[in-house]
N, C-alpha and C positions, 0 to 999 in steps of 0.2 A: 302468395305469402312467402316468407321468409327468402327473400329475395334481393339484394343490393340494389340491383338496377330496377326493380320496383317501387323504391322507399324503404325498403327495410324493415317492414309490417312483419313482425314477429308472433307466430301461434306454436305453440307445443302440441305440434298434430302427434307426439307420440308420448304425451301424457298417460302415464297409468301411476294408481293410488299405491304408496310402498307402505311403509312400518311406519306408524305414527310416531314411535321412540322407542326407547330401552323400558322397558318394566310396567309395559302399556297393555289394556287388555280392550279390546273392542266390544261396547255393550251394544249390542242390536235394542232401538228401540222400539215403541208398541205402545199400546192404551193398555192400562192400568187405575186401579181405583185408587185416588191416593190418598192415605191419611184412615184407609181402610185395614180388616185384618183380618185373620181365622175366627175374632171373640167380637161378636155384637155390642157395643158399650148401649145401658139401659138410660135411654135421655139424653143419647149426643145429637143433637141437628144443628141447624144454621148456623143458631145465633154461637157454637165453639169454634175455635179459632180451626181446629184443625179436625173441621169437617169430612165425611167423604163424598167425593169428588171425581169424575171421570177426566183424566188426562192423559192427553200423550207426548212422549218423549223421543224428541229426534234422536239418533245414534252419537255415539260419541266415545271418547275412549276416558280409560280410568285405571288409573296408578293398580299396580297388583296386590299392592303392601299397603299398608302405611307407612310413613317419612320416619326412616327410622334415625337413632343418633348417627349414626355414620353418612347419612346423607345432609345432617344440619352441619356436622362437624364441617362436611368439604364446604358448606357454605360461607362460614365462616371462617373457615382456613383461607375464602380466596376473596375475603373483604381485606381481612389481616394482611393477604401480601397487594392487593391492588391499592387499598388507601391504610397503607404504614402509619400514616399523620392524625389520621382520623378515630378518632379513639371513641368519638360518641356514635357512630356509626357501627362499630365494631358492637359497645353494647347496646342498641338499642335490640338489635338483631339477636341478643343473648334469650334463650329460654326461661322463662320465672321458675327455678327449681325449686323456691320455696313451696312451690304446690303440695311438695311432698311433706310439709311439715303437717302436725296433727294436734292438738293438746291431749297430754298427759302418753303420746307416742313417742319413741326414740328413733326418728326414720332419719337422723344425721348422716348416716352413708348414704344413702341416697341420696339428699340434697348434695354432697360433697360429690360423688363419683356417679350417679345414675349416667348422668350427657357423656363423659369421658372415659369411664373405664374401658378397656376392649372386654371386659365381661357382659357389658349391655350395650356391644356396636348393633346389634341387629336386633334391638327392642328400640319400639317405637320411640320418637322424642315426644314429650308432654309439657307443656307449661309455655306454649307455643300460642298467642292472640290470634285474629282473625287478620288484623293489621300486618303481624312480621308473618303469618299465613303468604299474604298476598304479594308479600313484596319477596318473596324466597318463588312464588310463581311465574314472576316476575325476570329474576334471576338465571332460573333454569330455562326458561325461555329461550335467553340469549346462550346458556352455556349451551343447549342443545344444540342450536344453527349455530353456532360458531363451528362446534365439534362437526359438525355436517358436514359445513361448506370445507375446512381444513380438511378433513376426509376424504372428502371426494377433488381433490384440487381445486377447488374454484377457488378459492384460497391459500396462501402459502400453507405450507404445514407448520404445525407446531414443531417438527426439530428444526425448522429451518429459520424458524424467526427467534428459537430458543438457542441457535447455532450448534445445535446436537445432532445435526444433518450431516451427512459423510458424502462426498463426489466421487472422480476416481478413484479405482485402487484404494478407496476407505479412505483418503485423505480427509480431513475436516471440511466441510465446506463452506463457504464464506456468510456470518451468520446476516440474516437483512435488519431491517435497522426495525424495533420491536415498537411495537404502535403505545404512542403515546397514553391512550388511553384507553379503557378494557371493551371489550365487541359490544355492540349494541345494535340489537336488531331494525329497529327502527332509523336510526342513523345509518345501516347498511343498504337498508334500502333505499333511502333517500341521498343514496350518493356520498356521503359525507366520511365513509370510510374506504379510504384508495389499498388494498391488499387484491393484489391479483394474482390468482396463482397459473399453473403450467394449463390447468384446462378450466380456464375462464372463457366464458361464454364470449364468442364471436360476436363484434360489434357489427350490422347490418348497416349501421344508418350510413348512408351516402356520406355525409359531411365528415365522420367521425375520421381521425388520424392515430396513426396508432404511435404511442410512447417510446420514451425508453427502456428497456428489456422486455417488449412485449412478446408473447409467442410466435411463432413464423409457421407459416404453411406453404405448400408448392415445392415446385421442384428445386428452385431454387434457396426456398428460406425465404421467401420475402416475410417481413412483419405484419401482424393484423392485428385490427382496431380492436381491442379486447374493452371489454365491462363489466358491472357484477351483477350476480342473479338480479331478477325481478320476481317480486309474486307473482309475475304469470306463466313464471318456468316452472311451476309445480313444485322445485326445490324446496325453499323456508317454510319451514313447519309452524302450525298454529299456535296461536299464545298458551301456553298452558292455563290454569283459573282452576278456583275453586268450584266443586259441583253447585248445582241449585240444592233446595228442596227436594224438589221434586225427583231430580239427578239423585241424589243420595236414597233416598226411597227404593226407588225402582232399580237402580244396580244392589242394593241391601238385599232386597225381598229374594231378587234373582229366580223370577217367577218362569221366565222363560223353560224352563226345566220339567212346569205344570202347565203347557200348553197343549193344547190340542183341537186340532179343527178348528181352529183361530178362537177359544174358547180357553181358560185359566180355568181348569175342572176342578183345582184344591188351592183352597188361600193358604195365607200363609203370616205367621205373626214373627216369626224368625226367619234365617237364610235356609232355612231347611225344613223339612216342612213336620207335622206334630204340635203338641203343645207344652211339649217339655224339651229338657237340655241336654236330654241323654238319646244314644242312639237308638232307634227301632230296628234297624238292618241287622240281620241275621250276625255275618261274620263281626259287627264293632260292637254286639246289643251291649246296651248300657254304659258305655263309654261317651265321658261327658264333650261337648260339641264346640266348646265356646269357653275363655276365662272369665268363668263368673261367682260370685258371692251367693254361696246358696242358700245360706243363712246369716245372721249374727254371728258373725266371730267364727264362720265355715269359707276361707278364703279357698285352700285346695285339700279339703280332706283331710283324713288320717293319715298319719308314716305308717308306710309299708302298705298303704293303698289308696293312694292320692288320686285324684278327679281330675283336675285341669292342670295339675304340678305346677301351679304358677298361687305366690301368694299376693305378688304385683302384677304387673304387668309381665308377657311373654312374648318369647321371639317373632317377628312377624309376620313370619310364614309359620306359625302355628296351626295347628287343626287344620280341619279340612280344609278346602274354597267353595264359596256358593256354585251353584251352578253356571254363571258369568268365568270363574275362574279366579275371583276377589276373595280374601284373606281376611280373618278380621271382621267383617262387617254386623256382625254382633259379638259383645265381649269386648277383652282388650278394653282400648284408649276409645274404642268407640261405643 
């Protein structure tokens, strides 16, 4: 394998698993009861949709936060400068802030300022479909392996196709000519995107010829046959998606924490375990867990001894994290 005068049969004999992404938590999966809790419902069987059920869940990874306005904002910031012309693309992508409206409420600042102000960059975005969901998954897909492969040189760098690259002695350096149209993972791999950068993967194949301004190796510089990743180099990172069901469930419960002897000794109806909102642990007792409505018209308590200090939504790394390491996953947007 990996051999010119073989054929050029390519293996990543030194494949190992690295960082799935930025703000990524790895859930170990397991069996789990799903659709189960700590409270017995009197009369739930079959015929309820959301039975319990024994299932299990492959490993997978999951955002730390929720998607907060600063991560929808860069979204849309880079529709705005990739497609200038395109103005119904720009809104389709917009969040419904009308969510925030109420009858007989005044929540006008909100709908006005919640998505933009730098007071609530780091409070989750809301009013977000399952549709512009998928297609921002979609998105970050491609921003991630782009940002990878320019990273690691397999690709030019962004100061260099941005012409914000410096040569010798910091002279400017000569900017490349900036690709017509924005990364696209799928089109990279299937060839159709020619950026190659200083450590682009060695072409093997017999036939292949190498270009102009290809890399050189040897003593003397000769030029070689360069190409771009493949999925079988371990490089391009998985599609991101929305979880299942079941995904949501079981990184929620974050049961792993009540494990023992391959046994869940205590369920759980929350990311924590108990039956109420408030702490049992010695050093936090009684400090509430989660931003929740604890009553009518009891959004965060009384002034000068508030409960969740949020009378909307809160920052996204509020409160603790389940056992997984997840933010959020009761309370909140969720």
């Amino acid at each position: 394998y990996n051999q010119r005068e073989n054929g050029g049969f390519e293996v990543a004999a030194k494949f190992k698993r690295g960082n799935a992404g930025v703000g990524l938590m790895e859930i170990e999966g397991g069996e789990f009861i799903m659709g189960g809790s700590a409270v017995d419902i009197p009369g739930q069987d079959l015929s309820t949709y959301n039975y319990k059920r024994e299932v299990t869940i492959s490993s997978f990874y999951m955002d730390e936060t929720e998607v907060s306005n600063t991560n929808w904002l860069e979204y849309l910031n880079w529709i705005r400068r990739n497609y200038p012309t395109d103005a119904q693309y720009y809104y389709e992508e917009l969040p419904d802030t009308l969510v925030w409206r109420s009858p007989l409420s005044f929540n006008e600042p909100f709908v006005n300022n919640y998505l933009r102000h730098p007071a609530y960059k780091d409070y989750p975005v809301v009013g977000v479909s399952a549709k512009q969901a998928e297609r921002y998954c979609a998105w970050r897909t491609d921003m991630v392996n782009e940002s990878l492969l320019r990273g690691q040189g397999y690709m030019n760098s962004f100061a260099a196709v941005n012409g914000t690259a410096t040569g010798r002695r910091n002279a400017p350096a000569t900017p490349l000519v900036k690709p017509e149209k924005p990364f696209n993972t799928d089109l990279y791999l299937n060839g159709q995107i020619d950026d190659k950068g200083p450590k682009a993967k060695a072409d093997l194949n017999p036939a292949a010829t190498p270009t102009a301004g290809a890399a050189t190796s040897g003593r003397r510089g000769a030029p070689i046959a360069t190409r771009n990743v493949r999925l079988e180099d371990g490089v391009i990172l998985q599609p991101y998606r929305l979880p299942t069901e079941a995904e949501w469930e079981y990184a929620a419960l974050g049961l792993i924490g009540n494990t023992r002897d391959q046994n869940i000794d205590t369920k759980r109806i929350y990311p924590w375990n108990g039956l109420g909102i408030t702490s049992a642990k010695k050093k936090t007792r009684g400090e509430i867990l989660a931003n929740f409505k604890r009553s009518k018209g009891d959004f965060m308590g009384v002034g000068g001894s508030l409960n969740d200090r949020a009378a909307f939504t809160e920052n996204v790394k509020s409160f603790l994290p389940n056992d997984f390491g997840l933010y959020n996953m009761a309370g909140n947007v969720s």
